[in-house]
C-alpha positions as CSV (number, residue, x, y, z in Angstrom):
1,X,2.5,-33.9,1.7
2,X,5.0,-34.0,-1.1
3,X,8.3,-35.5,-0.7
4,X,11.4,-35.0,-3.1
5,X,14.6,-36.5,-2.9
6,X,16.9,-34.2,-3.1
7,X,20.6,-36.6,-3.1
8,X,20.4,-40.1,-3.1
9,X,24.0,-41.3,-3.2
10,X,26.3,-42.2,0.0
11,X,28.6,-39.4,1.6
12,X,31.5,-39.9,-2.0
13,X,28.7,-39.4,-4.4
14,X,28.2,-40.4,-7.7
15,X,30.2,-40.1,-9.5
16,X,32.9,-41.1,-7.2
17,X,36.4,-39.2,-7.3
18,X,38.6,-40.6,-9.3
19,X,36.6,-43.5,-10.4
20,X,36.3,-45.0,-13.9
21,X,33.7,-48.0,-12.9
22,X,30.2,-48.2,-15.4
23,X,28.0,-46.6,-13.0
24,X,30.2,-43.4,-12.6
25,X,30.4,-43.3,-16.3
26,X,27.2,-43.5,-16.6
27,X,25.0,-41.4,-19.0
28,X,21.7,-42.1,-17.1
29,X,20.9,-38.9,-14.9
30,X,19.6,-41.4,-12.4
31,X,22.9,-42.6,-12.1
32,X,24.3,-39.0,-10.6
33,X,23.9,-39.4,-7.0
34,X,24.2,-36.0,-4.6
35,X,24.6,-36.4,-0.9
36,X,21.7,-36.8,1.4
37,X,18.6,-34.9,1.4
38,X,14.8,-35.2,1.3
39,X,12.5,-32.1,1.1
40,X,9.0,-32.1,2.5
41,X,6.3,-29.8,1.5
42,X,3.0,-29.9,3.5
43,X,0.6,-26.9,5.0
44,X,2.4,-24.7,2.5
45,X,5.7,-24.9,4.7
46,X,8.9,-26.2,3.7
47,X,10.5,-29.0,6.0
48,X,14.4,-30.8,5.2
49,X,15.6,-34.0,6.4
50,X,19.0,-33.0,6.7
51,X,21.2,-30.4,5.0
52,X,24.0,-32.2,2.7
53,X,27.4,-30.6,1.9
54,X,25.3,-30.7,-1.9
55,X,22.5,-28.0,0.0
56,X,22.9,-25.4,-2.6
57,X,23.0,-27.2,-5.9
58,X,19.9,-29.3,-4.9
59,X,18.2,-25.8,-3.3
60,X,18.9,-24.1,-7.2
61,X,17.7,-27.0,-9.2
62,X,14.3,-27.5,-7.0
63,X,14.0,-23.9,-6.4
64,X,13.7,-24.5,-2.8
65,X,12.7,-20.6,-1.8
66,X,12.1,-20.9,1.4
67,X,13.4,-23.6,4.6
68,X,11.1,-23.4,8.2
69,X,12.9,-26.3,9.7
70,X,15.2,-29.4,10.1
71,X,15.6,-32.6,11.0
72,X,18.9,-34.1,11.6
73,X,19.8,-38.0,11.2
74,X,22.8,-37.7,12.2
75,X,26.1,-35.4,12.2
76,X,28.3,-36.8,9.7
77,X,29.4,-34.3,6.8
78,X,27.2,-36.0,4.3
79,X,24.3,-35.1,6.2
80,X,25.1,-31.6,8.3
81,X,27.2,-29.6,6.0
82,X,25.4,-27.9,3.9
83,X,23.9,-25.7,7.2
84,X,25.9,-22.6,6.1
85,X,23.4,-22.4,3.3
86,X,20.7,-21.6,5.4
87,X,22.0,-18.4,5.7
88,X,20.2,-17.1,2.8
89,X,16.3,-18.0,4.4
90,X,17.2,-15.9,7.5
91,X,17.7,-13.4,5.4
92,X,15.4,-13.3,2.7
93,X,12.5,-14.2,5.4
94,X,13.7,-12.2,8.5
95,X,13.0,-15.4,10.6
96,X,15.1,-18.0,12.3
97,X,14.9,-21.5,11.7
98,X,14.2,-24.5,13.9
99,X,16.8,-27.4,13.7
100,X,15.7,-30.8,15.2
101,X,18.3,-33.3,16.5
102,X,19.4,-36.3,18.6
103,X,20.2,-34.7,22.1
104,X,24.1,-36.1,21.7
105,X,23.9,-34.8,17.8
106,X,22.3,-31.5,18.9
107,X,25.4,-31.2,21.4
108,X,27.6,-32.1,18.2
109,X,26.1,-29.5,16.4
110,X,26.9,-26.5,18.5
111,X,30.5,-28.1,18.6
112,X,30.6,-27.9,15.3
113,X,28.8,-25.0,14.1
114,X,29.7,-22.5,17.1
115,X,29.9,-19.8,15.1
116,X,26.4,-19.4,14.7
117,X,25.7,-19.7,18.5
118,X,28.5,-17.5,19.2
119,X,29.3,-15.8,16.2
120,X,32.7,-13.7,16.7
121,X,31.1,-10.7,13.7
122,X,28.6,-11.2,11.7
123,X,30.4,-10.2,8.3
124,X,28.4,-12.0,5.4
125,X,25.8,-13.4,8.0
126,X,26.1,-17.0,9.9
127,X,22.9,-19.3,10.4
128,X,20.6,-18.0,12.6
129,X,18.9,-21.5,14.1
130,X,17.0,-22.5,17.4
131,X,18.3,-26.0,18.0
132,X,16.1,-28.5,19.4
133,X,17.1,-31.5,20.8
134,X,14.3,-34.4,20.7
135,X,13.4,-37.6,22.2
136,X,10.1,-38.0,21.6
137,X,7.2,-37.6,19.0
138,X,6.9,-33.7,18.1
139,X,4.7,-31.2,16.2
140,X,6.5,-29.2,13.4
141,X,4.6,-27.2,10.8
142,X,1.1,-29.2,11.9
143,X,3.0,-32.1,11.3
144,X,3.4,-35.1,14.4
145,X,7.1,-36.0,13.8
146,X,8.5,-39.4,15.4
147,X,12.0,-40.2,15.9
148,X,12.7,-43.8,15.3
149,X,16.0,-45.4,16.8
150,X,18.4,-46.4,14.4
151,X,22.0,-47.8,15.0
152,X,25.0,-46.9,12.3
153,X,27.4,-48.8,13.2
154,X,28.1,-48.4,16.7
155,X,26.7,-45.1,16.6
156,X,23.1,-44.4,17.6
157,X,21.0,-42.1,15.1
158,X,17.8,-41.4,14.1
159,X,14.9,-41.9,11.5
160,X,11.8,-40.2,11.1
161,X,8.2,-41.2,10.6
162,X,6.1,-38.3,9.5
163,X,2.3,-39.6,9.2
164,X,2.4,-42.0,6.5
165,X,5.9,-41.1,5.5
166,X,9.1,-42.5,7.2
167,X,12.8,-42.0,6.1
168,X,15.3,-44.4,7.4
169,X,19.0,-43.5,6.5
170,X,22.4,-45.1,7.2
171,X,21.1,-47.9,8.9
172,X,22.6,-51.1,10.1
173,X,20.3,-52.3,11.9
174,X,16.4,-51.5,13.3
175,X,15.5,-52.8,16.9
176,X,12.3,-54.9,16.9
177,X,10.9,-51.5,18.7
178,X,11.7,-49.4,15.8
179,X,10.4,-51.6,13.4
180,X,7.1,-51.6,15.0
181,X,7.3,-47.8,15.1
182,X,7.5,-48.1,11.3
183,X,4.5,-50.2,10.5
184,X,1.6,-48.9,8.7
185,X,3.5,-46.5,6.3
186,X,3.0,-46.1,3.0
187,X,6.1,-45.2,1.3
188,X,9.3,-46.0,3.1
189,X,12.8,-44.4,2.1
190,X,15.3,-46.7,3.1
191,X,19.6,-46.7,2.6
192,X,20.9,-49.2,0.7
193,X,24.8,-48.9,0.3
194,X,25.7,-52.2,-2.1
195,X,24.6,-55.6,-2.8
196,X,27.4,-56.9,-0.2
197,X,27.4,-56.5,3.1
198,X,28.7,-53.7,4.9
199,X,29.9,-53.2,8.8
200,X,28.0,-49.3,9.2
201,X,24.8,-49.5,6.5
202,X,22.9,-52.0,4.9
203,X,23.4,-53.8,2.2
204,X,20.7,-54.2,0.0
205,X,19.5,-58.1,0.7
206,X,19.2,-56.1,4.4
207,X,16.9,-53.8,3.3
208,X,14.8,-55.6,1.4
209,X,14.3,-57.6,4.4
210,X,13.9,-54.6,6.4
211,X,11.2,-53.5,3.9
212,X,9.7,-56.6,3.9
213,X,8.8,-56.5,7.4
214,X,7.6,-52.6,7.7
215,X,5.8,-54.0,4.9
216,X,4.9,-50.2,3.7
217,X,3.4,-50.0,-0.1
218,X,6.2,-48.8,-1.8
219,X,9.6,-48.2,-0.6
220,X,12.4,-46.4,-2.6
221,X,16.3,-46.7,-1.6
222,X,18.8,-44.6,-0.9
223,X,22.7,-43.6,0.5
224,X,23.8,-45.9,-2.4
225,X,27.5,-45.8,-3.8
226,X,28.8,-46.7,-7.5
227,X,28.6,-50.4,-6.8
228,X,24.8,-49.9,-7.6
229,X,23.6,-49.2,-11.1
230,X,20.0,-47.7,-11.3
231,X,18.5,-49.5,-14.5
232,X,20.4,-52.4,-13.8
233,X,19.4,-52.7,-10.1
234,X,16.0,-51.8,-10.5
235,X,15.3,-54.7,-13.0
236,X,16.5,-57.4,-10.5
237,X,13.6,-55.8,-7.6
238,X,10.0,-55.7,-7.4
239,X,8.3,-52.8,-8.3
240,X,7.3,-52.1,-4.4
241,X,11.3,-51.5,-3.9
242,X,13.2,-49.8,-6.3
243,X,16.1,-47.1,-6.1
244,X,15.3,-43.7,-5.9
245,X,16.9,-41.0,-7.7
246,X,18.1,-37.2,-7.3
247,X,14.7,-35.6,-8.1
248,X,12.4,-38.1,-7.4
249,X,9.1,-36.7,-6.0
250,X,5.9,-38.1,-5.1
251,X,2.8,-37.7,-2.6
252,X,2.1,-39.1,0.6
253,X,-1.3,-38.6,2.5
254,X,-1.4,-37.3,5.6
255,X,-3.4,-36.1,8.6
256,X,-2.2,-32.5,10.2
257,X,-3.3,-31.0,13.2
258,X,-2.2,-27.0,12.4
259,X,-1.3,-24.9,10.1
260,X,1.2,-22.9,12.2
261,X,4.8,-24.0,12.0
């Protein structure tokens, strides 16, 4: 299973509007953040963990041909609006494509995107996507999928633990229930916003500790904001917890069950 991540930065990016700081002046690529996004390659299927408002600039520079289906963290722009883009695989493929979501985020979703359930004319083409809404472990692509509970804030969102493989974003805090759900991971992809604390993610002293107790063997942050220079950052963590970056990409084994998506 091979993993990319395809935006690393929280929902302003990096660099951030209007902003004249060190990190958004930064000539380190690392340092250029897009919105949210990881893309999964396994069985020879293509898999996203969410769809940023960044979808087709990251889709262009990976050459991301193809998308058989989504999971969704959560509905906040940052994560959700880069759907539209999808467009182009239902065309190009002739197939529709499976979205996976929170049962409450799915509902969001239809809200939000009615146009492809409902679509008034077809024009340029809309989305065509089956919606799921999940509560449980699931198969995708011969892959067993488990949501893990996550709180945002107030809000209640969700992580995923794919086989060895578990991205938590936009975190505040993890239940003792989902921690346990995360154990026994090998690399861990984790949000960390700052180095202070913050009321809706966490800070990065939170997800160290986090990562200390999932205890995976490497675990690579993300959702960070211009308060957090890459080089600089890096050099203060151990090397089992380091920032990501836009473009990252690395393996993860895994066990499948089928081939079929």
């Amino acid at each position: 299973m091979k993993v990319t991540i395809l935006g690393s930065g929280t929902s302003m990016g990096v660099p951030t509007l209007t902003c004249k700081c060190p990190v958004c002046r930064s000539t380190d690529a690392r340092d250029k953040r897009l919105r949210s996004g990881v893309w999964i390659q396994a069985n020879g299927h293509s898999i996203l963990i969410d769809v940023s408002i960044d979808f087709r600039q990251q889709a262009l520079a990976h050459d991301i041909a193809d998308v058989d289906a989504v999971l969704i963290t959560h509905t906040h722009s940052d994560h959700v609006a880069g759907i539209d883009d999808l467009r182009i695989y239902n065309m190009v493929h002739k197939k529709r494509i499976r979205v996976y979501a929170r049962p409450s985020n799915a509902e969001e979703l239809r809200r939000r995107f009615d146009y492809c359930f409902n679509p008034v004319q077809r024009g340029g083409g809309v989305p065509e996507i089956d919606l799921h809404p999940i509560d449980a472990p699931f198969q995708v692509c011969g892959l067993r999928v488990t949501p893990i509970a996550v709180k945002h804030g107030i809000l209640d969102i969700y992580g995923y633990r794919i086989g060895r493989f578990a991205l938590v974003t936009d975190a505040s805090y993890l239940s003792d229930e989902s921690i346990e759900r995360l154990r026994g991971v090998e690399v861990l992809v984790l949000n960390a916003l700052r180095r202070e604390p913050h009321p809706t993610h966490f800070g990065l002293g939170q997800a160290l500790e986090t990562a200390r107790r999932i205890a995976p063997r490497q675990t690579f942050f993300v959702h960070m904001s211009h308060k957090l220079g890459h080089a600089e950052t890096n050099a203060t963590l151990p090397p089992d917890a380091q920032l990501a970056y836009d473009g990252l990409s690395f393996e993860v084994p895994n066990s499948t069950e089928s081939r079929t998506c």
